[in-house]
C-alpha positions as CSV (number, residue, x, y, z in Angstrom):
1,X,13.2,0.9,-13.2
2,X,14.4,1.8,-9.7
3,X,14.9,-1.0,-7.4
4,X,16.5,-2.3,-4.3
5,X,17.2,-6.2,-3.9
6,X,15.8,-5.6,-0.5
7,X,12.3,-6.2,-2.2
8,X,14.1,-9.7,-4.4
9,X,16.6,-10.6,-1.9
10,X,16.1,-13.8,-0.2
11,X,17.3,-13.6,3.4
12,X,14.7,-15.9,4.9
13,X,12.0,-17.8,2.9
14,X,10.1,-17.9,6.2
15,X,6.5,-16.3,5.4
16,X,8.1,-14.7,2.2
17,X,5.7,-14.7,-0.5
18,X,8.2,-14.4,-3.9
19,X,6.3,-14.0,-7.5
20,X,8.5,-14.1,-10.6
21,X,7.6,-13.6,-14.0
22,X,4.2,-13.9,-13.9
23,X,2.2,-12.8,-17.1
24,X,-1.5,-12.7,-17.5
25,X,-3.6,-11.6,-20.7
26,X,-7.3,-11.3,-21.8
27,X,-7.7,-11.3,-25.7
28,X,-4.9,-9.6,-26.6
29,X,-4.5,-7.2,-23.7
30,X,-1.3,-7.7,-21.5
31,X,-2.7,-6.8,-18.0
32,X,0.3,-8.7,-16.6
33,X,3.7,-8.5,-18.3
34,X,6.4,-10.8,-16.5
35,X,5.9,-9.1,-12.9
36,X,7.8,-10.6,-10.6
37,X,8.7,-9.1,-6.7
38,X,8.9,-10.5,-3.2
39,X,6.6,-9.2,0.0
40,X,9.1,-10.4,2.8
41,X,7.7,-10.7,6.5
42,X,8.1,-8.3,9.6
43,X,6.9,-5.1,7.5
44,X,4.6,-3.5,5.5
45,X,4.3,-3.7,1.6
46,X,2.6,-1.1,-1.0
47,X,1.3,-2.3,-3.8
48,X,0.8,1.1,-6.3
49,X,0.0,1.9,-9.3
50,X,-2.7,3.5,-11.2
51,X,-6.2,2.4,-12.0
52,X,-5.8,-0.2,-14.7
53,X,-2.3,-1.0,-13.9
54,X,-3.1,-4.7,-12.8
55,X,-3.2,-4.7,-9.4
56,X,-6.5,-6.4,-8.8
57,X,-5.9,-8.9,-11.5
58,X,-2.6,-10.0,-9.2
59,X,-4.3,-10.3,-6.0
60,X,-6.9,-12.9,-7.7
61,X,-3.7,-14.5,-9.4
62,X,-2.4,-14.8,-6.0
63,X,-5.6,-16.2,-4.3
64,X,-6.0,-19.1,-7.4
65,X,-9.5,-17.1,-8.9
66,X,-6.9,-16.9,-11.8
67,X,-4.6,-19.3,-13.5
68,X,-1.6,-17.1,-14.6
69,X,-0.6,-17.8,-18.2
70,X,3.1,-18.2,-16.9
71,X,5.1,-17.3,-14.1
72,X,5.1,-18.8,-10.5
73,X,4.7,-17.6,-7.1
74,X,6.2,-19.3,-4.4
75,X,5.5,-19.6,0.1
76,X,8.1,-20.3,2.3
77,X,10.3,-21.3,-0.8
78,X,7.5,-23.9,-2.1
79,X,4.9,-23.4,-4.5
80,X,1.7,-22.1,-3.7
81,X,-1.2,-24.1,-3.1
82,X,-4.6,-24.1,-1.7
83,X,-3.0,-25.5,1.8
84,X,-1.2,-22.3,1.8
85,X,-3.8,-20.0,0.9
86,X,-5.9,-21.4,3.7
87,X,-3.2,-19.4,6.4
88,X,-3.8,-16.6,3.9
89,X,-6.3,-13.3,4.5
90,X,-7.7,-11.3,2.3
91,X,-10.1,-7.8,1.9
92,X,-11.0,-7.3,-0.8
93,X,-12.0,-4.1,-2.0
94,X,-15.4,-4.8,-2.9
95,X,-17.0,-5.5,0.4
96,X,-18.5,-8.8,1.2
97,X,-20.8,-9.6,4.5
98,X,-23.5,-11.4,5.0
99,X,-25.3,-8.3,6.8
100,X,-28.6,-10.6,7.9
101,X,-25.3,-12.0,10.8
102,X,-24.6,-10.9,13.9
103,X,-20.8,-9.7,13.9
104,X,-19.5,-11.8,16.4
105,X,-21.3,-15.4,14.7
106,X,-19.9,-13.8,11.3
107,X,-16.6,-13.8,12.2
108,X,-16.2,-17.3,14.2
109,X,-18.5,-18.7,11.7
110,X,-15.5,-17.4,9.0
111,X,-12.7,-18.5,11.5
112,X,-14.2,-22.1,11.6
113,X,-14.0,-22.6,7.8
114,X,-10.5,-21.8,8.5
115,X,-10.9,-24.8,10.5
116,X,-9.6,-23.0,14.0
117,X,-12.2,-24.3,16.9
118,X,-14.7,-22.3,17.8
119,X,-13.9,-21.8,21.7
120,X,-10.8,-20.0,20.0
121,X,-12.4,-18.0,16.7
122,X,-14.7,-16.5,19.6
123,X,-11.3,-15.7,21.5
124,X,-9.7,-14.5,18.9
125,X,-13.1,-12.8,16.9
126,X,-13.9,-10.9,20.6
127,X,-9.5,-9.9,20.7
128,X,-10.1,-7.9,17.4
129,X,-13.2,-6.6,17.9
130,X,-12.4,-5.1,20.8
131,X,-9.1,-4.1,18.6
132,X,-11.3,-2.2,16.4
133,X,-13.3,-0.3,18.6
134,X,-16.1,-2.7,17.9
135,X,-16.3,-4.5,20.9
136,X,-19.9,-3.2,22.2
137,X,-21.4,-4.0,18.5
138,X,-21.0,-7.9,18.8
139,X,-23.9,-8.9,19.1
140,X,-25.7,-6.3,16.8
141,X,-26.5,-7.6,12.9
142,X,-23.7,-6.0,10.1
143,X,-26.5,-4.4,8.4
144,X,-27.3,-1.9,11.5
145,X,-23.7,-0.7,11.3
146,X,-22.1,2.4,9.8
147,X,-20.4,1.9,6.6
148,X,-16.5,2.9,8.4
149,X,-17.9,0.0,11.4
150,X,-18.5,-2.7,8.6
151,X,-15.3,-2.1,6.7
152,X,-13.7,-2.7,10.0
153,X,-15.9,-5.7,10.5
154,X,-14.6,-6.9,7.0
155,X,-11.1,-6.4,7.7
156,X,-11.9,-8.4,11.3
157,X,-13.1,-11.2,9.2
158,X,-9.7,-10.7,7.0
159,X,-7.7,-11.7,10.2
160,X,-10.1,-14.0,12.1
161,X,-8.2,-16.7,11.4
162,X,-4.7,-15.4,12.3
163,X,-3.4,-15.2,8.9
164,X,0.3,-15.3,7.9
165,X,-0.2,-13.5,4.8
166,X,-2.2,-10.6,4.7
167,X,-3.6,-8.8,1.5
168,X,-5.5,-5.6,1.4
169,X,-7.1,-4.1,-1.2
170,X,-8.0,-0.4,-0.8
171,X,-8.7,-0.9,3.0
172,X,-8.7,3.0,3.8
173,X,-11.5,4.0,1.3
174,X,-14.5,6.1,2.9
175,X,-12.8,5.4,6.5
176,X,-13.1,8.2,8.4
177,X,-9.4,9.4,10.7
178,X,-10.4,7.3,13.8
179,X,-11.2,4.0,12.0
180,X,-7.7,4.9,10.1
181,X,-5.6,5.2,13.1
182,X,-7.5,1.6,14.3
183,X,-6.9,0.2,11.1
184,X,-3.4,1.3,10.8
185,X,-2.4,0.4,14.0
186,X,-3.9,-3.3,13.0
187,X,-1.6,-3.6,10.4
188,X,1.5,-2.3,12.0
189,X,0.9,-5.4,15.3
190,X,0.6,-7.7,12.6
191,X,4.0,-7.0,10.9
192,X,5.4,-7.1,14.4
193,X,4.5,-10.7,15.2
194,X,6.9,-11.4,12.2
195,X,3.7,-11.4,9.6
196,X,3.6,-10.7,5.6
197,X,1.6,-7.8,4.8
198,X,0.7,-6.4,1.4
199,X,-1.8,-4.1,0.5
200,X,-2.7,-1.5,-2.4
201,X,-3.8,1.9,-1.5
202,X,-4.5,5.1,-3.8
203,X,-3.9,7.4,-0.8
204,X,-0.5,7.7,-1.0
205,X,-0.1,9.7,2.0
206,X,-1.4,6.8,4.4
207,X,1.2,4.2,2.4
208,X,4.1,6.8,3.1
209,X,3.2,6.9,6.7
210,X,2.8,2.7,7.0
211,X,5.1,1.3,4.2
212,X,9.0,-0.1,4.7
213,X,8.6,-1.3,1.2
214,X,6.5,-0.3,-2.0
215,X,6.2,-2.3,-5.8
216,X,4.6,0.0,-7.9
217,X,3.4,-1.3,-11.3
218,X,1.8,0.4,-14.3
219,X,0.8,-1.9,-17.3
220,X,1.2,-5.2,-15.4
221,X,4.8,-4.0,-15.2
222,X,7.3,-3.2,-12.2
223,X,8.4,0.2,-12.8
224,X,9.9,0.9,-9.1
225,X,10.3,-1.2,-6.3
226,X,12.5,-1.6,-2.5
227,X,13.2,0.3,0.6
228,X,10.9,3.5,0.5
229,X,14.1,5.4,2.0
230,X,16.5,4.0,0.1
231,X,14.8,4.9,-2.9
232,X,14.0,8.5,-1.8
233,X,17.7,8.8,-1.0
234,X,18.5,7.6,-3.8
235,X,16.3,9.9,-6.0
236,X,18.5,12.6,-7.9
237,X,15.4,15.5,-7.7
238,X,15.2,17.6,-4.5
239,X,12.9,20.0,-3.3
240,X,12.6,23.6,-1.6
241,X,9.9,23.4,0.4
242,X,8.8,27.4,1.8
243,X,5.9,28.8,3.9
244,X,4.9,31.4,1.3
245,X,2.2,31.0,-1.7
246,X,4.6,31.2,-4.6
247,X,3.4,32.5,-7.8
248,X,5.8,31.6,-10.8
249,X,7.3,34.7,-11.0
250,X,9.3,34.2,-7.7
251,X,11.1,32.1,-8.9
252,X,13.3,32.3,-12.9
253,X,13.2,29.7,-15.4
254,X,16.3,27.9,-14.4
255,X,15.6,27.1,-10.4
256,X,13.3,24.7,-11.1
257,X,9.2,25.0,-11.4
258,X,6.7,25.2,-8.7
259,X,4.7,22.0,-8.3
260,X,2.5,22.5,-4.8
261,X,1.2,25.6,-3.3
262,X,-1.6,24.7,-1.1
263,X,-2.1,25.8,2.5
264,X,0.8,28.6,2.9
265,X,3.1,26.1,1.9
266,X,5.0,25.9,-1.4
267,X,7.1,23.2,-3.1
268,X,9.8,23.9,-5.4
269,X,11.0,20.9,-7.5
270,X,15.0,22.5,-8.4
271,X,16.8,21.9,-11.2
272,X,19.5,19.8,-11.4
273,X,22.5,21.5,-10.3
274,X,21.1,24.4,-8.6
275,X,22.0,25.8,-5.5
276,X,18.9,26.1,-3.3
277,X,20.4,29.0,-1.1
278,X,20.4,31.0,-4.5
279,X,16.7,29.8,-4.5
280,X,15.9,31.0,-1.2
281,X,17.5,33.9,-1.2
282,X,15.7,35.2,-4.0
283,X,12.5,34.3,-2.7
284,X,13.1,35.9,0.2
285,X,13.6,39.2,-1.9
286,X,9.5,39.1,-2.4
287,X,8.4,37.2,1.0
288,X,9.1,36.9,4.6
289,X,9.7,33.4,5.3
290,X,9.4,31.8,8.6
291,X,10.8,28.6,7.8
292,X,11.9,26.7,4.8
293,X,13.5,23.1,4.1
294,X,15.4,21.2,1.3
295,X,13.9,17.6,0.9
296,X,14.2,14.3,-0.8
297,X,10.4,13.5,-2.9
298,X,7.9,12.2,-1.3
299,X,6.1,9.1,-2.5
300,X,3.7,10.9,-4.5
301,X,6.3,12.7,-6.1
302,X,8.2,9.4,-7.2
303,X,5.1,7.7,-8.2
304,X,4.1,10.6,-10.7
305,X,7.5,10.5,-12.2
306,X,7.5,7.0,-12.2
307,X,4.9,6.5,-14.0
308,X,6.1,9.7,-16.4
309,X,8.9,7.9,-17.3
310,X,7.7,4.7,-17.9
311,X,4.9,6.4,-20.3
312,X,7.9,8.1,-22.2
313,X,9.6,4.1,-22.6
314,X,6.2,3.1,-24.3
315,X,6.3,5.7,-27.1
């Protein structure tokens, strides 16, 4: 497993949520497997992993819906209780509205059972709102609203109550590239006012863009976790990235193999050892290139091999 103690380390227990050796199991299937990782506040966490890998079974470990079999998970240094979870959010990736409510009454009526008074759940229910490009649908009920305007309703009623842990699960599915940029921006103040943030995405592109920090897990496991630069620094496999459509002649058996052509654009993933100017220059034999770059993996790079490896440690 790759890892940086950035993700364990314990600087500051202040809004630090810290889970260690937590193991949960239905029958006899492991779906947790003594996970253990901390989201620390002030930026942004990814939760990864594939379908099945127990990510959805944590968040309701986390939120009590599930009583791990062992393990703990410690706020702010103490154990966590339902006290704490009340300064918690959550959005879950199965929506839930009541859709028969007008949005603004949804989400003071939510901030209230938070127990924030309602002069200020309207204050702060209006603030995001008008955050989300929602502020001229108020008064209109959640069932006349576009599916992309209630998932940004539902993340609303996620943050109502100011929350100093924030989980979200999925929260860019079906949104189109202007409720992204809303929601992403959303998530990116709230780190900044010194909040915990975790959330699981499959679109790795969006959790490259957002994330500081990533835990990926695969069989209730941690098979990488810490700084997503340090650990793409730290990656040994580097790429030649070209602006040609590569067919695997261009390149011989021993460069490397081709692993993206889409759009013009080529990646070559090199062997170890070889000298990408050798690469290039061979290419270049066959196409005119206009530009070219050598480059660290990206996140969806490290998440396939990730979980490649990990697969090759179970057999």
């Amino acid at each position: 497993m790759m890892e940086s103690t950035a993700v364990d380390g314990h600087e500051s227990t202040g809004n630090t949520l810290h889970i260690s050796g937590v193991s949960q199991s239905f029958s006899e299937r492991h779906v947790l497997d003594d996970l253990g990782f901390s989201v620390r506040p002030g930026r942004v966490t990814g939760l990864l992993g594939p379908n099945g890998a127990g990510k959805t079974t944590l968040m309701r470990v986390l939120f009590g819906v599930i009583e791990p079999d062992a393990g703990t998970i410690s706020w702010n240094g103490q154990p966590v209780d339902a006290s704490a979870r009340r300064n918690w959010g959550y959005m879950p990736q199965e929506r839930g509205l009541y859709t028969e409510m007008r949005v603004l009454d949804h989400l003071v009526w939510l901030a209230r059972l938070h127990g924030i008074d309602k002069a200020v759940a309207k204050g702060h229910a209006e603030g995001l709102l008008a955050e989300l490009g929602l502020g001229d649908r108020a008064r209109d009920r959640i069932r006349d609203l576009s599916g992309g305007m209630a998932q940004r309703v539902q993340l609303a009623a996620a943050m109502v109550h100011q929350p100093e842990f924030l989980v979200l699960d999925e929260p860019f599915s079906g949104l189109d590239p202007t409720a992204v940029q809303f929601l992403s921006r959303v998530i990116t103040d709230h780190v900044a006012a010194g909040r915990s943030l975790l959330f699981s995405s499959h679109q790795l592109d969006l959790v490259e863009d957002l994330c500081e920090t990533i835990v990926m897990i695969n069989h209730g496991k941690v098979v990488m976790a810490g700084e997503l630069a340090a650990l793409r620094s730290a990656s040994t496999e580097r790429y030649l990235q070209v602006d040609a459509e590569l067919a695997p002649e261009d390149i011989l058996p021993t460069d490397g193999d081709i692993v993206t052509v889409a759009a013009s654009v080529t990646r070559v993933r090199l062997a170890p050892g070889t000298d990408a100017g050798e690469v290039l220059d061979r290419i270049r034999t066959r196409h005119h290139l206009h530009s070219f770059a050598v480059d660290q993996p990206r996140l969806s790079e490290m998440f396939l091999a990730a979980l490649s490896s990990d697969q090759e440690a179970t057999h």
